[in-house]
N, C-alpha and C positions, 0 to 999 in steps of 0.2 A: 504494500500500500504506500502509495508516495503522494500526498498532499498538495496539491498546486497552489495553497495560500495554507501561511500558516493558522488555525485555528484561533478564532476570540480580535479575528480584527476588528469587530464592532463592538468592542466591551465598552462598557460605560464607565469614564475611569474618576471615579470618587476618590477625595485626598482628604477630607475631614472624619478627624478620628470619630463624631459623637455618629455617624454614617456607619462607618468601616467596622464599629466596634460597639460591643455591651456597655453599657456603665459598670462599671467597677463600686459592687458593693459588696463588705467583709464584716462579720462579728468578729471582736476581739475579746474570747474570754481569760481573765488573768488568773493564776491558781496561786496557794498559799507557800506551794512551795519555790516560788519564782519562776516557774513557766508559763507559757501561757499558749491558748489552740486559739489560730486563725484559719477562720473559712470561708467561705463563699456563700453570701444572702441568696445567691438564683441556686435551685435544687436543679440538681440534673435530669436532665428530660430520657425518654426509654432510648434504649440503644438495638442495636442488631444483635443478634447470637451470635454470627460470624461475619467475617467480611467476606465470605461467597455472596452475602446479601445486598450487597453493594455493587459488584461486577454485575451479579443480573441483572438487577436494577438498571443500570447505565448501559448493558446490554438490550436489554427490551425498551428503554426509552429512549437511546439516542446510540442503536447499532454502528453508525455511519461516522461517530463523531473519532477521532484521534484518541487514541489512550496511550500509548510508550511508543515514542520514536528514539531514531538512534542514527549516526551517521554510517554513511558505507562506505565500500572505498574508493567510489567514485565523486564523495562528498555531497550524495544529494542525503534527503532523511527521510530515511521507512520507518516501517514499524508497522504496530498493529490496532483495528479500531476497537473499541467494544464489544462488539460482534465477534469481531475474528477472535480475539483476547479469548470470551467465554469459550467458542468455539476450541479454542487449541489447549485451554484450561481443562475440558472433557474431556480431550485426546491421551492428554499426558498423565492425567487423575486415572484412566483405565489401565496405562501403563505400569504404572507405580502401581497398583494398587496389585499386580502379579509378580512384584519384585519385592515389597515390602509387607510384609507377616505380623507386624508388631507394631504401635502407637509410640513403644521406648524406639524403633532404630529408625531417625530422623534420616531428610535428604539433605545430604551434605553439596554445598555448592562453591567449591573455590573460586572461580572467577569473577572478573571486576562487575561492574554494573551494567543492563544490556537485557534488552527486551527476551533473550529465550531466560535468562539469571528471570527478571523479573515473572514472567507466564508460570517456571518450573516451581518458582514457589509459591505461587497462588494454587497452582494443580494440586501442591502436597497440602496444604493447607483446605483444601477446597475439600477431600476424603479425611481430613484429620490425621493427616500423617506431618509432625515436626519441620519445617524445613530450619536449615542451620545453614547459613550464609555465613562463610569464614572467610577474613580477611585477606585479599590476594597477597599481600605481600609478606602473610606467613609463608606461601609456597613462591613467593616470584624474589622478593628482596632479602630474604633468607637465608644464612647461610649453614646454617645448622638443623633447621625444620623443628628446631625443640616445640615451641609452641606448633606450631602444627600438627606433630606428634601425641602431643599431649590431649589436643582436641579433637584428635582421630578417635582414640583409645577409650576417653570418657564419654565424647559423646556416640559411639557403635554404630555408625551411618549405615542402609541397606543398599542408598546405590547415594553416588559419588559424580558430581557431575563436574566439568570442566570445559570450557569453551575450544580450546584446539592440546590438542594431548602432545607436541609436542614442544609447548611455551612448559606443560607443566609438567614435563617427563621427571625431571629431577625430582620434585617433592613429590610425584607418584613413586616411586623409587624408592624414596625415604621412609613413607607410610604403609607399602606394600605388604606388608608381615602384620600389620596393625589391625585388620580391618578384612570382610567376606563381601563388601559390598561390589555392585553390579556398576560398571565404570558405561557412566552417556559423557558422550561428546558433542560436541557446537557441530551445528551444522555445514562451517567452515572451517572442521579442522584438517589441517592438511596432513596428518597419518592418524589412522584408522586401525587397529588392527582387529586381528578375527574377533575377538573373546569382546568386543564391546559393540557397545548399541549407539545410533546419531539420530539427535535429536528431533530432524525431521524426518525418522522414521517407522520411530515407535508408532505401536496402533497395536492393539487389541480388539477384533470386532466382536460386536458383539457386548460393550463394555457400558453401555449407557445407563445400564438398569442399576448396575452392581455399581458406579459410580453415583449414582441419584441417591441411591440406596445409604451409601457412606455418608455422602453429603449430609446427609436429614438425619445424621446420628451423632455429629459435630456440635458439639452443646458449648454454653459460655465457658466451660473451666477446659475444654480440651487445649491439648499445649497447641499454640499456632508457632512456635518460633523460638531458637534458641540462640540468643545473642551472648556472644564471647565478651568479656572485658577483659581491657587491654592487660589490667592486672601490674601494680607496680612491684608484685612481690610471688616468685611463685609462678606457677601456671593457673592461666587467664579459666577465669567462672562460666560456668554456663547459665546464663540466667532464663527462666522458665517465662515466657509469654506467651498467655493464654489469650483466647480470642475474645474472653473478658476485656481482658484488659485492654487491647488494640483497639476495640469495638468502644468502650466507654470512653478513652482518650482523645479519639477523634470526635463524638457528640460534646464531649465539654470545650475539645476546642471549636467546632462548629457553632455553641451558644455563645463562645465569645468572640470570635470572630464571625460576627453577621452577615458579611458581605459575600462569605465566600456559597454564601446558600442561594446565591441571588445568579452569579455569575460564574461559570466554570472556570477555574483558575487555569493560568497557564506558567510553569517555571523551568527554567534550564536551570539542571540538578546536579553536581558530581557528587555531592555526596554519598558513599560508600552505604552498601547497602545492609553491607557485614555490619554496621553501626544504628545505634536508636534514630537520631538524628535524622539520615537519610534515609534507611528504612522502614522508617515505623510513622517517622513525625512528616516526614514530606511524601514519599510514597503514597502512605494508607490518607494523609489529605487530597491526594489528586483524585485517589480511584475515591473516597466519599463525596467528593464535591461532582463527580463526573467530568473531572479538568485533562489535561493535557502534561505530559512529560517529557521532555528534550532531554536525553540521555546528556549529558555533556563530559565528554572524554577528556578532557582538562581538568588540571590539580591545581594549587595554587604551592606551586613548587617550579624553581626554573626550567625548563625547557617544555611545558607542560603548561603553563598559563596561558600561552597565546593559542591555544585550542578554543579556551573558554572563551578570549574575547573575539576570534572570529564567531565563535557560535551565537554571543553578545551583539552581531552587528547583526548578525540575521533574524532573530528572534526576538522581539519585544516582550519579557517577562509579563505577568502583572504581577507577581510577589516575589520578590529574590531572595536566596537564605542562601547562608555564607557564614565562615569561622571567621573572625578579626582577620587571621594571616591573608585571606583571600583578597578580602576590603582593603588591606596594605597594598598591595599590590593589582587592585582594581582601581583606585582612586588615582594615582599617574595617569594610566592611561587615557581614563575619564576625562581627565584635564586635557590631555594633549588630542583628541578626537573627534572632533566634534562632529563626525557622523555614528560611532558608538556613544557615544552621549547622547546625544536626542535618541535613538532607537532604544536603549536602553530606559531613557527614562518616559518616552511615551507612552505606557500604558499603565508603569508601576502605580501599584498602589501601597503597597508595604513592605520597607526590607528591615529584614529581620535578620540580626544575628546570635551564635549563641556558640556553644561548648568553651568558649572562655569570654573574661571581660576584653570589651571594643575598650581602645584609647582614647580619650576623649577628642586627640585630635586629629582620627580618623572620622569620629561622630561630627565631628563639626565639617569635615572638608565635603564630608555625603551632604550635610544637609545644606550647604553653600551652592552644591554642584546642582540639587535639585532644584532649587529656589532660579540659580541662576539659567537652568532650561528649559522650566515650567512655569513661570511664575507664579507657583503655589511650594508650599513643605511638605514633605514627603514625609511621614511617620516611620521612626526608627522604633524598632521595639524588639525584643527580648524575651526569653520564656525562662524557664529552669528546671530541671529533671534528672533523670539518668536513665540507663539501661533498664533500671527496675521497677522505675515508672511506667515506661512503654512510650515515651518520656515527657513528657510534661504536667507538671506538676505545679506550676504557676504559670503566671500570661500578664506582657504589661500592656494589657487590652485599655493604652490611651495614649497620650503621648505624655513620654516624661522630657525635660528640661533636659538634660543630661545621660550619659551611659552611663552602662550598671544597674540600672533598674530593669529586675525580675518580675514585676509586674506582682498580683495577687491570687492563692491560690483559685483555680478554675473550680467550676461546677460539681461539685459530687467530691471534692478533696478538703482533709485537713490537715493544716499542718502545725505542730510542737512546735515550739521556739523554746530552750531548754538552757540556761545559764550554764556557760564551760569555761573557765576564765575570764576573759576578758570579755567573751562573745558568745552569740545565742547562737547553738548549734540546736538544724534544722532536722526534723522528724516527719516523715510523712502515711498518711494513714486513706485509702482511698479504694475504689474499683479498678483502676488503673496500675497498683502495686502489683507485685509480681508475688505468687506462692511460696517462692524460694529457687533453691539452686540444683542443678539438674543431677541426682544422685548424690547429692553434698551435707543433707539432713544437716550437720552438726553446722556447715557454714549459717544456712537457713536458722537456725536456731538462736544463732547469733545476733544477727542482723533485727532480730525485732523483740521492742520490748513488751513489757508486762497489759499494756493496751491494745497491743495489734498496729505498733507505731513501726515504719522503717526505717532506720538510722542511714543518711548516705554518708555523714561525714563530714556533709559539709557546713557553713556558718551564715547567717544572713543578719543587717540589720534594718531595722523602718527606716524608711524614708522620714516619717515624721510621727516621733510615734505618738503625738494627740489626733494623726489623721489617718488610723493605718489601711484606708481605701487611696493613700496615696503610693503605696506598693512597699518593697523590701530590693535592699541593694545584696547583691551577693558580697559575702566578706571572706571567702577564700576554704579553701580545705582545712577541718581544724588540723588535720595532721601535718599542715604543714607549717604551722604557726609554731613558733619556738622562744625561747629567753634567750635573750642574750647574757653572761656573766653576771651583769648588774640586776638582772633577776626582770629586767623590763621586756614584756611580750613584744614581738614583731610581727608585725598582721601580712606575711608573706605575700600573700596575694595581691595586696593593695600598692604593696611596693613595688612588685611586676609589673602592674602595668603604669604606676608612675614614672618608672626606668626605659620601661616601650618608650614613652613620648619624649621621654629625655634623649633618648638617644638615637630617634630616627632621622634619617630612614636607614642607618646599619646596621641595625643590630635584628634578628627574627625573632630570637626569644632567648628564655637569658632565666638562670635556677637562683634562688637569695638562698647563699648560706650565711654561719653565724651561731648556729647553737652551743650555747656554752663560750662562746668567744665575746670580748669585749669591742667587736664592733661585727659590721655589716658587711660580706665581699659577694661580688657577683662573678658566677661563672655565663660565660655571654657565647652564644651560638650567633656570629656576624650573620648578615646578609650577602652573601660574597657580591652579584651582581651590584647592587648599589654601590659598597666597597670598592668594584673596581672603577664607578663611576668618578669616584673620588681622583683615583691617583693617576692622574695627567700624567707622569712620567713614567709610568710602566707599562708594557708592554699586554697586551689583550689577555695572553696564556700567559700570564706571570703569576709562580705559585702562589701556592696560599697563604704559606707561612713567610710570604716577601709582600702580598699586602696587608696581611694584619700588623704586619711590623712597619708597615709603612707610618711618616710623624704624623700626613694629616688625618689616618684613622685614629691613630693612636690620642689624636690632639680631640677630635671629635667626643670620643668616649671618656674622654679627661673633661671637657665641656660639662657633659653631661652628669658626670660624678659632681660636678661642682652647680650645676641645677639642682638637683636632687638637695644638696647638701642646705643652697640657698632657701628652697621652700620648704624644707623641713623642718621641724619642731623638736627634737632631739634625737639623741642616736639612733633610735628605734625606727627613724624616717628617712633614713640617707644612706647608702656605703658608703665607703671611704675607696674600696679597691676593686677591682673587676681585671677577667682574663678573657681573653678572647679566645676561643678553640676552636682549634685548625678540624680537628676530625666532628662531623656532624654526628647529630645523634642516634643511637642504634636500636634499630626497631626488635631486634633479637634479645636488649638486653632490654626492652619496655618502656626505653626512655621515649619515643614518640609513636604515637598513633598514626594510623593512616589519614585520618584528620589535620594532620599535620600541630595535635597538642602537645604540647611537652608536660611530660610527667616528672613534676620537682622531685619526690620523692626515691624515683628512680634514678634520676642521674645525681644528683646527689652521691647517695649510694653506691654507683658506678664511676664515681670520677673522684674518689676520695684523696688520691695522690696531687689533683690538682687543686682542690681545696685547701689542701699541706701546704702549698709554695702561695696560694693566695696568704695564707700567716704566716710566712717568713717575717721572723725579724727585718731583716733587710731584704727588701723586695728584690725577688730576681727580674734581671731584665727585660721580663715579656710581661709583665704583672704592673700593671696600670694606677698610679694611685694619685687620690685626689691635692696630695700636696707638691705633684711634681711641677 
């Protein structure tokens, strides 16, 4: 199927939030032991059993309309409609359902994101069979397959899919002993061999009955979906997502986001589908709203972002969702294009970012860029969640003044705000939480307390707290908040993305250590491309460890040591030192997600030697300090 105009060019494009959006109204009950439960005044309206109820839906009422497109490799964009989608959802549900014997042995799906990834696992999920999307670059950027391994073994997959068998020969290789499942292949994969099946060829006839049959036996608590975390410690969780939960995540955000019930959304997505974010939170909105998805094969990693902004000139969004890192490296462009700027911002009506805090002054140059191509503001807004939400667990369903605001919990959620030193660490209790962890009982046991509360871990404070319908800022992972010597707490998180704005555009991301030490140092992951934008005198392919050492970076991140220090309020608000590191982060050791997140807690942990010379008495020569 190939489109001659893209889908939703007569949307009606609405920019005012009280339009676009519920009002925001919360009970705040205080308890005696200094916590307190904030929830949502609007109750949640009824939801689906499963989300097969949703594909029919949009199957019978608008067969012809676009549902997942994707680029080929002639650059035009296929895919499949409504129609076809249900259609090849019953093809593949009759398939599986002769391969797969058991509810425990899920469809394991390596491959990136990609209309047969997206079909295969509505099919498995459509008979009540698991699907379990693992991240590509456990098998593609790999070098050890540990985590791959791990998630082969726990979760017992019956068949194993992969887009072309030999991108993934190695990590089949690796897991080969681990596992009896039945290996499909992408319909373009170029070797085949005998003992496997391709995916445009499975068929069972004869299977309609015994697939209807399954269907209608798929109740709210069967597992739809087993999402991996990244896991900073250990091998990565299998968290249990039931079609509860998918099904109620999507009606709370649907009651607060009003608009999208009106107009079929349309977004160009990389989002990893192995993740909540992409696959649960953007996904499972397009297929409820009956909207449109533009696969988009771009990362926001260098040699890989100018996919996304060619896909950007062609496709007019109306909601864009993105990690900060992307929006860094979106906002240049933005500015220098002024045919990707109007196309892009022609139809938006909401961008939304989320899995870490946006820099404020990223948030300001988005909302500058819209103002100056629209002449209206575009609403920035924000949610917050995890994997075991399914993920959203608040919505900042208005516009705030500023990033950072998580907005208030949605429809049918409540959430603990529980005093932990310095800060209210945040507990969630809802439809949407997860049962627990996939054969893990004792992990599961842990995780929730004496109420039916789920602990993430993380910390939040009110915006205002005599207004608390004015939302909650996230305040960072409590675990990663620490004392310094003098016994004073340092709100890690806060000071991340304080140091982001200090020190752009070179720096990508950057871990605050400090515990137990008498002051603050930063280990700094540069930007190389802008870095090498810097150094006028060297050469294009000039290593790495000859532009980090170069004066005017080094002068840049000394700058910015000395911002930080200026707007700061005492030690707890500033480093003094920071290192730049040559070798990027390693996705084997968990230091970053495919998301492109860095995990403090891991590299930290993993780079303990370079934290040693960031406390040198006398700073060695590659160690940055703000006195020099």
């Amino acid at each position: 199927m190939r489109p001659s105009n893209p889908p939703g060019s007569a949307i009606r494009v609405v920019r005012d939030p009280a339009s676009l959006f519920a009002k925001a109204e919360v009970r705040l009950m205080r308890r005696a032991d200094g916590s307190a439960v904030l929830s949502s005044l609007q109750p949640l309206g009824p939801y689906p059993r499963s989300l097969s109820e949703y594909l029919l839906h949009w199957a019978h009422m608008a067969p012809d309309r676009p549902f997942l497109l994707e680029r080929t490799h002639d650059g035009s964009w296929q895919g499949v409609t409504y129609g076809k989608a249900f259609a090849e959802v019953q093809r593949l549900a009759g398939w599986l359902l002769t391969r797969v014997t058991s509810p425990d042995s899920p469809v394991a799906i390596l491959s990136d994101n990609s209309v047969e990834h997206g079909l295969l696992a509505l099919a498995a999920m459509h008979v009540g069979i698991p699907a379990m999307p693992v991240s590509s670059a456990y098998s593609l950027a790999s070098t050890d397959f540990a985590r791959l391994k791990s998630i082969i073994e726990l979760g017992a997959p019956s068949v194993i899919y992969v887009d072309d068998y030999a991108r993934f020969a190695p990590a089949l290789a690796a897991i080969d002993s681990l596992h009896n499942a039945a290996l499909l292949l992408g319909r373009t994969s170029s070797v085949c061999p005998n003992d496997t099946a391709r995916f445009d060829s499975v068929h069972v006839a004869g299977s309609k009955v015994a697939v209807a049959r399954a269907c209608t036996a798929v109740t709210p608590d069967s597992v739809a979906k087993l999402l991996f975390t990244s896991g900073s410690t250990g091998a990565p969780k299998g968290v249990i997502n039931t079609q509860r939960m998918l099904c109620a995540n999507q009606q709370q955000m649907a009651q607060v986001w009003r608009f999208t019930t009106e107009t079929p959304p349309v977004i160009v997505d990389w989002l990893p589908w192995s993740h909540t974010f992409g696959g649960n939170h953007n996904f499972n909105f397009v297929l409820r709203a009956g909207g449109t998805l533009y696969i988009d094969g771009g990362r926001p990693v260098s040699g890989l972002f100018g996919a996304t902004i060619t896909n950007l000139r062609e496709i007019a969004p109306t909601v864009y969702f993105n990690v900060p890192r992307g929006y860094d490296l979106l906002v240049p462009e933005l500015r220098a294009d002024e045919v990707l700027r109007r196309n892009f911002f022609e139809r938006l009506q909401v961008i939304f970012y989320a899995a870490a805090a946006l820099p404020q002054h990223l948030w300001e140059a988005l909302e500058a860029l819209a103002l100056e191509t629209t002449g209206e503001r575009i609403v920035l807004v924000s949610a917050w969640g995890s994997t075991e939400t399914a993920p959203l667990a608040t919505s900042a369903h208005f516009r705030a003044e500023q990033a950072g605001v998580i907005g208030v919990p949605v429809p049918g959620c409540e959430l603990k705000l529980s005093p932990h030193g310095p800060k209210l660490e945040v507990s969630v209790r809802g439809p949407q939480v997860t049962p627990g962890y996939w054969k893990r009982p004792d992990l599961t046991e842990q995780c929730f307390d004496e109420e039916g509360f789920y602990s993430i871990g993380d910390a939040v404070r009110m915006v205002d707290p005599d207004r608390p319908e004015r939302g909650l800022y996230f305040d960072g992972r409590v675990s990663e908040d620490f004392k310094l010597s003098t016994g004073t707490w340092v709100n890690s998180g806060g000071l991340r993305v304080k140091a982001l704005a200090a020190f752009a555009p070179i720096v990508q991301d950057l871990a605050v250590a400090g515990h137990d030490r008498s002051a603050i140092a930063l280990l700094v992951f540069p930007a190389l491309n802008a870095c090498r934008q810097l150094c006028l005198d060297l050469p294009a392919d000039a290593p790495v460890e000859r532009v980090l050492a170069h004066a005017v970076i080094r002068e840049r991140v000394r700058a910015g040591l000395r911002e930080l220090h200026r707007h700061g309020a005492g030690s707890s608000t500033f480093a003094t030192r920071a290192l730049l590191m040559s070798a990027p982060p390693s996705i084997d050791s968990g230091e970053i997600t495919d998301k492109g997140y860095i995990n403090q807690r891991a590299v930290l942990a993993c780079r303990g030697q370079l934290i040693e010379r960031l406390y040198e008495t006398v700073p060695p020569p590659d160690v940055i300090t703000i006195d020099d």
